[in-house]
N, C-alpha and C positions, 0 to 999 in steps of 0.2 A: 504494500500500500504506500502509495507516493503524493503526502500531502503540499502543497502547493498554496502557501499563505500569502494573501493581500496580494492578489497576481492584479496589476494595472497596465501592462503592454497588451496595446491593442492591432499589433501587427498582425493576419490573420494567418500571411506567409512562413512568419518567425514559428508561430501556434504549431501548423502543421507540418515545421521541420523536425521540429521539439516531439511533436507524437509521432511522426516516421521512425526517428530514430531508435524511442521506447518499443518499439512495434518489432523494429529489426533484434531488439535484446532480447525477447523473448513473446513467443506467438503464444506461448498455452493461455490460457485463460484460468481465471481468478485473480488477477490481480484488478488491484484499483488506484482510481487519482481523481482523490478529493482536494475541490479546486475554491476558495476563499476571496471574494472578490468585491468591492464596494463599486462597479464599474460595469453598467448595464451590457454594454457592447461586450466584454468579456465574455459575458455569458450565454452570450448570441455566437460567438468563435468558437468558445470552446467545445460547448452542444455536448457535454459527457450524459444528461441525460434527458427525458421528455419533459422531468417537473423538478426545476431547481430548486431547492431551500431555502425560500426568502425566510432571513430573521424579520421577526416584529419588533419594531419598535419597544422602549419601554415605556410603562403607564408612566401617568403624572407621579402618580404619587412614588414608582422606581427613582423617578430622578428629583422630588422633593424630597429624599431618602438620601439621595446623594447628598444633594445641594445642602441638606440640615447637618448631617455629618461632617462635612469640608470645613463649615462655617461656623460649627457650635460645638463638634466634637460628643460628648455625654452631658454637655451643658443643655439645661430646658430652654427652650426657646420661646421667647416672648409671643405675645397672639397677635402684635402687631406684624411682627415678623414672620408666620407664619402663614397670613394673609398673604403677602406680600411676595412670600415665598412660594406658595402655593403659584402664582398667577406665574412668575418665573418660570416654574417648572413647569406648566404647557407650554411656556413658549419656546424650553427645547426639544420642544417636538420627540420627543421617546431617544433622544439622543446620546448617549453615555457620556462621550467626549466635552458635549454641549455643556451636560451638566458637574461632570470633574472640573472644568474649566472656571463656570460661573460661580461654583463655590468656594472655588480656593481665589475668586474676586473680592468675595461681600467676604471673606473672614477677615475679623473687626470690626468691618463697616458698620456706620451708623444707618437709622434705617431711612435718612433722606438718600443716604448715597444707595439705599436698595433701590427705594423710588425712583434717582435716577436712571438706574443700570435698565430697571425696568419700562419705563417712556423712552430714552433716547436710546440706548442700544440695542432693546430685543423687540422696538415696536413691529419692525415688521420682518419678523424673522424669516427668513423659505426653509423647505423641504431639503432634508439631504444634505448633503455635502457643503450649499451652498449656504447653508443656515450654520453647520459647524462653523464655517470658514467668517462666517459672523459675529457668532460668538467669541471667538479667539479674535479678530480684530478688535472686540468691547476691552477682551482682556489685554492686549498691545494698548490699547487707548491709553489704558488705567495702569499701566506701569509707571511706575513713583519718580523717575527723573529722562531727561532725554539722553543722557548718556545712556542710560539702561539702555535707550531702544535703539539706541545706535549699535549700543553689542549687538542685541539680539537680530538688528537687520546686517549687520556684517556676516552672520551665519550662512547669508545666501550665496556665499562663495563657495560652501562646499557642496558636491554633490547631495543629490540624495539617499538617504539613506548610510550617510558617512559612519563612522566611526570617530566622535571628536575631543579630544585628548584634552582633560581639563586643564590641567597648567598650558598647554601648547597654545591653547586659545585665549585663555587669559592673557599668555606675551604678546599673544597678536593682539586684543582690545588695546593694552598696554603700547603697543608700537603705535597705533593709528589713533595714537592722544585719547581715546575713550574712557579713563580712569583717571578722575582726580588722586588727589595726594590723601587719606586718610591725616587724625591729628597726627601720627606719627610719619607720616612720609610715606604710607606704606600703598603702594598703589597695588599690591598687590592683593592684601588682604580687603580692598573694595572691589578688585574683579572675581572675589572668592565668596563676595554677599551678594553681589551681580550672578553669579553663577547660581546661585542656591536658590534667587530669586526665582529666576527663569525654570530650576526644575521642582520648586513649587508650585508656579503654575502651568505646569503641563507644557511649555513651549523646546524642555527639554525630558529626555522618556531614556526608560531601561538603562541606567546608573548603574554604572559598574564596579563594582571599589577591589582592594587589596582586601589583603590579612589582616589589615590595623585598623580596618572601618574608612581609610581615606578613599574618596570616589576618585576613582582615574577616567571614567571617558563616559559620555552620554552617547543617544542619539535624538534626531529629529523625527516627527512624525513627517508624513509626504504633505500633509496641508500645512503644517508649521512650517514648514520649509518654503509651500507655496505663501503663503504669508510674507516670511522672510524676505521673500521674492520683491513681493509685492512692494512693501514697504522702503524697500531699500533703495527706490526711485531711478530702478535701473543704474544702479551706478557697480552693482558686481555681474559681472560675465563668468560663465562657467566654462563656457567655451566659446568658441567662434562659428560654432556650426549655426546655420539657416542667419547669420549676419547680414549685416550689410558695412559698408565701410563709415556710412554717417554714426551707426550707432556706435560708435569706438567715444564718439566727442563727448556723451556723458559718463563713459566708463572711467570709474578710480578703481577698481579691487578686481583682476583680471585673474581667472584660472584657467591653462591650457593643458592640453596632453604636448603640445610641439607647437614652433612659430615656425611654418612654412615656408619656405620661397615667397608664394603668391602674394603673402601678408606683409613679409617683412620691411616691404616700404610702408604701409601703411601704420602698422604697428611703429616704425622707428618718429613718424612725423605727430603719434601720440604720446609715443613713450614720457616727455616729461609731465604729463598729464595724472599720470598711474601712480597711486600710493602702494601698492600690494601687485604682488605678481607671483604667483604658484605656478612653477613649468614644470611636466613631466617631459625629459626626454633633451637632447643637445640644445647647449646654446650656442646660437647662430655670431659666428664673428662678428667681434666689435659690434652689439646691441646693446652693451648694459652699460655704457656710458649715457644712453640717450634717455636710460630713467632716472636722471638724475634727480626727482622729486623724491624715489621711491623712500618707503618706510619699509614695508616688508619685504623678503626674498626669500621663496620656498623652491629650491632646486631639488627635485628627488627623480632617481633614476637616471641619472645623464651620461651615465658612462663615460667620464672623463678622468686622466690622471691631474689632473690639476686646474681651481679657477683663474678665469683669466686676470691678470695682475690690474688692469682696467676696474676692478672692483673697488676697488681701493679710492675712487673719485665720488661713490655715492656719499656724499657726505651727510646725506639725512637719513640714510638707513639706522633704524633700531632694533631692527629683526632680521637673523639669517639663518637658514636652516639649509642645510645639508644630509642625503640621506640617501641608503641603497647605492651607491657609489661607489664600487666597489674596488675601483683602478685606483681610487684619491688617496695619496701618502700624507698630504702636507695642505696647509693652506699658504697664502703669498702672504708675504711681509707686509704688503700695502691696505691689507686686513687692520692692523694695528693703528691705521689714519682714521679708520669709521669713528670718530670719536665719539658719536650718539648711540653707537652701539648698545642695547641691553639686555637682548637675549641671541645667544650662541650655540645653537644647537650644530651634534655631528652624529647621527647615528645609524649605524647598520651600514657603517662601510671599512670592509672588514680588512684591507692596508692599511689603513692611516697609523703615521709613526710618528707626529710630533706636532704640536702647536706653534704658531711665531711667536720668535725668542721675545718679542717686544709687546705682548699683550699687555704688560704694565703700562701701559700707556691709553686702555681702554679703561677708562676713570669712571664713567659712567654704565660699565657693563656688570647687569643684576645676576641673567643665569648662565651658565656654563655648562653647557650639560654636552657628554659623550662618553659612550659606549666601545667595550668587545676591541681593545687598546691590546696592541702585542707589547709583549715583554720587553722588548728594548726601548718602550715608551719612556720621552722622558717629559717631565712639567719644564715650561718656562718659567723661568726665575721672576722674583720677586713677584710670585702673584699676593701673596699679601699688602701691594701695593691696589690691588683691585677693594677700594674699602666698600663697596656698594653689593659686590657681590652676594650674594644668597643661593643660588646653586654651585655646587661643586662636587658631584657623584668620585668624585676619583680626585688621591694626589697621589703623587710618586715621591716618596720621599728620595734626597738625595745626602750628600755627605759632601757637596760644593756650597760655594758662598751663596744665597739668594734661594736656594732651591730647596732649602733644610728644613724640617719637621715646624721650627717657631714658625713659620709665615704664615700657619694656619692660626697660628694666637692672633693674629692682625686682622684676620678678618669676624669680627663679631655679629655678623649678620645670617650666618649658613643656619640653613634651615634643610629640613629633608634625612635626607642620605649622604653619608661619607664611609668611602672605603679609602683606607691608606694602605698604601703600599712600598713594600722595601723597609719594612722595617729595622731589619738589620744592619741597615746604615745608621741608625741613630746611636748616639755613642751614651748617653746615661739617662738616668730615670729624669734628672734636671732638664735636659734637651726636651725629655717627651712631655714636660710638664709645659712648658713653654709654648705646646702645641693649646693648652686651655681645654680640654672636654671635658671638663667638670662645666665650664661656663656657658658652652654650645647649647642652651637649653629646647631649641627649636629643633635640635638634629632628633630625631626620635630611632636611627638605626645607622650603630656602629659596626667596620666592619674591620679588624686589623691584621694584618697579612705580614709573614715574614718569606723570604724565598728560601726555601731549604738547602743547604748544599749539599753535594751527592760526588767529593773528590774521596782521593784515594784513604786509606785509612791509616797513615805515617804519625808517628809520636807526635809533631808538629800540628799535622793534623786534629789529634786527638786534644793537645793542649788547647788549641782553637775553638774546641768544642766545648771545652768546659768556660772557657771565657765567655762563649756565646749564649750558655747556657746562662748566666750570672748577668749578663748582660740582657738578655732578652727578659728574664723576671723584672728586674729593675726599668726595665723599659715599659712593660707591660704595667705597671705599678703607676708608673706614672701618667699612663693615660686613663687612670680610672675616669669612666663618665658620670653624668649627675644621672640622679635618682628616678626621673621621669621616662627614661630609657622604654624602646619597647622592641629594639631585634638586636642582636649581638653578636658577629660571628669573630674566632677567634682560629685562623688559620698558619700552623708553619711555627709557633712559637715551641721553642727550642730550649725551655725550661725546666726543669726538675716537677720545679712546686709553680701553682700558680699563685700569684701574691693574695692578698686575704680578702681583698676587694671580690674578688671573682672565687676564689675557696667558697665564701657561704654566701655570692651575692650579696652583699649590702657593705655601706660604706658608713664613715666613723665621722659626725660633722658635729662643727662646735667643741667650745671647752670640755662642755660635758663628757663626748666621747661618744655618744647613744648611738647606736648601730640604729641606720635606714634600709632599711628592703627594698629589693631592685623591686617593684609590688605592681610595676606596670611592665614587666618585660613579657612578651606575648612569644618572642622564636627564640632559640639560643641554637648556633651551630659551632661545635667545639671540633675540629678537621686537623689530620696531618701536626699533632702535638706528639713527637716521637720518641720525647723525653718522660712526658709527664706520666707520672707513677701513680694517680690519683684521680678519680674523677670528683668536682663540684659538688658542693650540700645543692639540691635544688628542687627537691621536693614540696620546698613549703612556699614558693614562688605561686601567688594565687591567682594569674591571669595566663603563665605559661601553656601554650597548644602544642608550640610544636620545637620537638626537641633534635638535633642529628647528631650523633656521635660516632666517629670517623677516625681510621687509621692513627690508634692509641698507641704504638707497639709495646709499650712498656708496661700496661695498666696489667694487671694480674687478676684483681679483684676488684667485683662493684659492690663496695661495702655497704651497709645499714644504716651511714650516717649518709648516702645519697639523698634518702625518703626526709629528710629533713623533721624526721616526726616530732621533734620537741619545739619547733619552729611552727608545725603547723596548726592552723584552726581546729578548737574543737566544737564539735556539736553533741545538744542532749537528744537521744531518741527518744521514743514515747512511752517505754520501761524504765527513761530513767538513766540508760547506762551512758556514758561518753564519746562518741567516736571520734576520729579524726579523720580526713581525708590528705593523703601523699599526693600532690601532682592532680588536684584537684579540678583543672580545666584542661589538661594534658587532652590532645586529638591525637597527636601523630609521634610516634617514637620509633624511632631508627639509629638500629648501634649497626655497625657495622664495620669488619676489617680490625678488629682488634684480637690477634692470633696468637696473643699469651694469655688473654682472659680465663682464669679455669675455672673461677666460681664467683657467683650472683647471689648475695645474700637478699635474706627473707628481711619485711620489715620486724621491726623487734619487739613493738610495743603492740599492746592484745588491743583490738579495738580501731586496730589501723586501716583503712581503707585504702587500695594503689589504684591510680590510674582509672577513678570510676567513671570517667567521660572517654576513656583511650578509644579510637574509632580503627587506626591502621597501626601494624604494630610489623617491624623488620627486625629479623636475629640475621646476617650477614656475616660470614667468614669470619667466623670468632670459632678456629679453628680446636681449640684445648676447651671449649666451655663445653663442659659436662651436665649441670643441671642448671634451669631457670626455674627462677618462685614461682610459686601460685601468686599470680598477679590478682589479688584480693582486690573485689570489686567492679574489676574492669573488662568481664565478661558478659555482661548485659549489654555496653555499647558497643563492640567489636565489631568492626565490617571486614576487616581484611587483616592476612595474617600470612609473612611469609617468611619460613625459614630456608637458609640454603646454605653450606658450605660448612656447616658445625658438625666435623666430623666425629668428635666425642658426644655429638648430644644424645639421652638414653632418651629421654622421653620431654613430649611438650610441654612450653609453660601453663597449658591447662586441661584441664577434663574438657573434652570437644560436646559431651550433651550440656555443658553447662551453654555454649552461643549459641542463642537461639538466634541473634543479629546479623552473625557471620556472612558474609554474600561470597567470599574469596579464599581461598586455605590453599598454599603455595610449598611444597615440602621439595627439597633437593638438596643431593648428595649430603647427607647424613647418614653415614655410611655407621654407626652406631646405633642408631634406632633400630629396635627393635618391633612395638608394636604402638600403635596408639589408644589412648587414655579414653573410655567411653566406658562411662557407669551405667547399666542397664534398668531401664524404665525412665529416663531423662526425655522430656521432649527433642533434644538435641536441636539439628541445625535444619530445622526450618527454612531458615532464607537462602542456605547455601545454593548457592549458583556456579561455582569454576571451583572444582579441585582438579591439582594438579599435583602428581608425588614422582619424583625423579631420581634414578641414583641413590637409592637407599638400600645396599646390596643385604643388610642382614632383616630387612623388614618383612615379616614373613605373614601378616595376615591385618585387613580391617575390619574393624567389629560393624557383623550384620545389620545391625541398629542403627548405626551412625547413618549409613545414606538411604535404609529404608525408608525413614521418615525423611528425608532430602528430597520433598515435590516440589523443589523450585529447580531440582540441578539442571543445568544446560548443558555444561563442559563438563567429562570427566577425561583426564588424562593418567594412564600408569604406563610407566616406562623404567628399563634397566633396573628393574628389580627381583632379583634372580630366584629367591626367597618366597615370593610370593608366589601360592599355588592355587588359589582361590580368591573372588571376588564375592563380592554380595550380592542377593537375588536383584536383579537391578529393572526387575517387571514394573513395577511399581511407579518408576522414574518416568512420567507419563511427559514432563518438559525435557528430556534429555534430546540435545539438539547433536552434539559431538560425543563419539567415545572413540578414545584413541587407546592401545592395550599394545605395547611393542618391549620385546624384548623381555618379557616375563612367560614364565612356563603356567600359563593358564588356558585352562582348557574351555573352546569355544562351548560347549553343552551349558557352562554355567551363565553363559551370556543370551541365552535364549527366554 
């Protein structure tokens, strides 16, 4: 079945290439293509069947249902307003959109401003499409300043149906003067209440965020966008297509796929006309002098090893972006003249090996941002000379004049993300102090990287190591961050012990001494520590989800003081007795690659709870680990679980009738297992959907029960398991979509 949402192309040609095609993949019959569509003519093309599904409308009172909720939430509503509201609600006409729209208007409104919403913007509402498209201009009317609408009509430059990057768009409002200065200067955090504004009222949709709650990218609806259009007084082009050459004369914000031959004089005799220019694809010799107005410049895909030096003349540019590029090493020196410069983006081109040395010279540039940097990358010097800055994803530390760990103490504005890198250039805990992350309060994820060395193994050698080893702690020590922290990754650090900051998360502030809790840290990834003998207190961390623990080689033991149990929260149950919960928002936990690990202790205190949100849980190449605890608690949530490469492991960290959550059960080369754990009359795994057991040469049987009750499985897979001479009746298994059975001496009769 091939559903086909909001289909609006009314090409009848395009229709029946697109059903040839399906037709040629397969003739049998049963399949189907349900087709969604607000576009009568559609429905005439596509003809799938004699009596199509008109939805109804909803009644008045569906959409005074909306409209009272938007605008009152669980507050009573007054009878004047209800009045008032009532007559609203027929007038959008059974419309959903109509009425999301008009409620997230009138919330706060007093009830003259209903009255008016109601005479001058819905008197005379139409039918359909063109009555939404009504509504949504009452609600453009009634946006709170004209900068707002000036964002929200710059939108028109993107396609439809974009994908649109909330910082990315902010720098553009930002570049084309649409953002006053907040009291503190901050133009950014007003195009970040411009932003919220617009996806309260519906003009932005489907909000995308991270792991930390921040939204990263919206879209448009097709009629927001025709809006946008609308509004924007023709002054953005999406393309050139069905043009003419006069309509160039109102265009400021120009998006192309390529400037043609055919165009290029015409485009050159506009160019200084243009604030904004988005090009996919070559730039045409000696052009971009002739936008000398421009503000913005979105180069992606151009396949070039270098911009032309000519760049360096726009002197009103504030915006440049760079992208998919993948020939591009460097940018030119004449870069560093854009003195208006304030956002710099470089990303997704995957040569690039250095910045111009002379970027100190860009005084007024805010973000910096670039990506997927080879290793010979180095920072231009004195960028702590850039004091406006606020992005900066990446430094490289160096051990020259200018280029050294302090220039980051100079810039007191970064907000975001920072990863440092080369840490092993920095010579003592004072240098790293210098850098200020205690003072960074805006950074909310830390990332710090040393590069491992991998020479010969000579006394000299060895002394080295122990220096680096004394030197990396002390380094480490002194970049402790503040308190508000919420990702962490600590990669390559070459220490024994880890300083005490990061031993039990929390830091010692003021006279007093009083230890603070990292208590907002949400990720922690500890990678490639090949000294350290110890892992972190981190149990009692009460926002932590998601944990990665990676290529330990020295760790031996994950002791009982992990579970941070005297650290963490207690709770009374309804008998009365105490619990605690270990790792108490824990999702995702991944150890993996630690191949002296031999043992995994139990929490210690009675009443303790681990891991009771755990959802995905990885044992990886922790080749000596013999047994895992009964991970107490955290078998109600489990979805997925895979072990591989533990070839002492006897048995799993849990009874499998206990997940009944399970959807995933992933088992390989555990060449020590012998049988799996399944206690008899357990509902068991329910949800299970893909097991897969591989390479477990002494595994010699699964208990019956476990995948009898298993009616959701889809995947089974057993393989290179030599041991194993029987299967379970598997009749049952009425969703089993795959069974793959290789390399095991099982007899096909038990498979029928």
């Amino acid at each position: 079945m091939l559903v086909l949402d909001d289909l609006w192309n009314e090409e009848e040609g395009v229709w029946n290439a697109f059903k040839n095609t399906l037709a040629g993949v397969s003739t049998s019959k049963g399949s189907f293509i349900i087709v969604t569509t607000r576009k009568e003519k559609v429905v005439s093309i596509v003809n799938t069947c004699d009596h199509p599904c008109c939805l109804r409308s909803l009644t008045e009172g569906d959409c005074w249902s909306i409209i009272r909720t938007m605008a009152f939430q669980d507050k009573e509503v007054p009878k004047q307003f209800a009045i008032t509201g009532s007559e609203i609600a027929r007038k959008c006409r059974g419309l959903p959109l109509a009425a999301n729209v008009i409620g997230r208007v009138l919330q706060g409104k007093e009830i003259e401003e209903w009255d008016s919403v109601l005479q001058s913007g819905l008197s005379n509402l139409e039918e359909g499409e063109k009555g939404v498209f009504q509504v949504l201009k009452v609600s453009y009317d009634r946006l709170p300043s004209s900068s707002l609408k000036k964002c929200f009509a710059y939108c028109s430059i993107f396609i439809k149906d974009s994908v649109m990057d909330r910082e990315d768009l902010i720098q553009l409002w930002m570049a084309e003067g649409f953002l006053p200065n907040d009291k503190n200067g901050e133009m950014e955090s007003v195009g970040n209440k411009y932003f919220n504004i617009l996806l309260q009222n519906f003009f932005f949709q489907e909000p995308e965020k991270d792991k930390y709650g921040n939204i990263k990218s919206c879209k448009m609806h097709d009629l927001v966008h025709d809006l946008a259009c609308l509004v924007s007084k023709s002054e953005s082009f999406m393309n050139m297509e069905g043009r003419t050459v006069d309509d160039i004369l109102q265009v400021r914000h120009l998006a192309m796929e390529s400037i043609g031959e055919e165009i290029v004089k015409d485009i050159k005799e506009r160019a200084s006309y243009f604030r904004t220019l988005f090009l996919r694809g070559s730039v045409p010799d000696g052009i971009l002098p002739d936008f000398k107005h421009l503000h913005s410049l979105k180069l992606c895909d151009a396949n070039i090893k270098e911009l032309p030096t000519s760049i360096g003349t726009l002197k009103h540019l504030r915006y440049l972006y760079v992208s998919e590029n993948h020939l591009l090493t460097t940018l030119p020196e004449s870069i560093c003249k854009l003195y208006n410069l304030q956002t710099l983006r470089i990303l997704r081109c995957l040569s690039f090996l250095n910045l111009p040395r002379d970027m100190r010279f860009l005084i007024r540039l805010r973000h910096l941002c670039f990506d997927k940097v080879c290793r010979v990358f180095k920072m231009p010097p004195k960028v702590g000379s850039l004091s406006c800055l606020q992005t900066l994803p990446l430094f490289c530390a160096s051990d020259k004049e200018g280029c050294r760990i302090d220039e980051l103490g100079k810039l007191k504005k970064l907000k975001g993300k920072l990863q440092i890198q080369n840490l092993e250039l920095v010579s003592c805990k004072t240098e790293a102090e210098h850098a200020d992350m205690a003072g960074k309060l805006n950074i909310y994820n830390f990332s710090f990287y040393w590069n491992c060395s991998t020479d010969s193994n000579d006394e000299s050698q060895s002394t080295n190591s122990i220096e680096s080893n004394v030197n990396d702690e002390s380094v480490l020590e002194g970049l402790q961050p503040h308190e508000k922290l919420k990702c962490l990754t600590i990669d390559g650090f070459r220490g024994k012990k880890f300083p005490l900051w990061t031993r039990n998360m929390r830091i010692y502030k003021g006279n007093s001494g009083l230890p603070v809790i990292f208590d907002k840290l949400i990720k922690i990834e500890i990678i490639s520590c090949g000294n350290c003998e110890e892992i972190p207190v981190l149990g009692h961390l009460p926002l932590l989800k998601y944990l990665l623990i990676q290529d330990l080689g020295n760790v031996t033991l994950i002791s009982s003081s992990f579970y941070g149990e005297s650290d963490c929260t207690t709770n009374s149950s309804n008998d009365g007795q105490e619990t605690r919960e270990s790792f108490p928002s824990l999702k995702s936990l991944v150890i993996m690659e630690l191949p002296n690990l031999i043992n995994w202790e139990e929490a210690q205190m009675s009443g303790t709870q681990v891991f009771p949100c755990l959802e995905y849980l990885d044992i990886l190449f922790c080749d000596k680990l013999a047994h895992v605890p009964h991970l107490r608690g955290s078998g109600a949530s489990l979805k997925k679980m895979k072990i591989e490469n533990c070839l002492k492991l006897r048995k799993l960290p849990y009874d499998l009738g206990s997940l009944q959550s399970l959807e995933t059960l992933e088992i390989e080369s555990c060449g020590n297992l012998k049988s799996i754990s399944y206690q008899s009359g357990q509902k068991g795994l329910l949800s299970l959907q893909k097991l897969e057991i591989r390479n477990c040469h002494e595994l010699c049987n699964l208990p019956n029960e476990m995948l009898e009750c298993s009616k959701s499985l889809k995947h089974l897979s057993v393989r290179e398991c030599p041991d194993l001479t029987m299967l379970p009746e598997l009749s049952g298994m009425g969703s089993l979509q795959t069974l793959e059975v290789a390399k095991c001496p099982v007899s096909l009769h038990f498979l029928n």
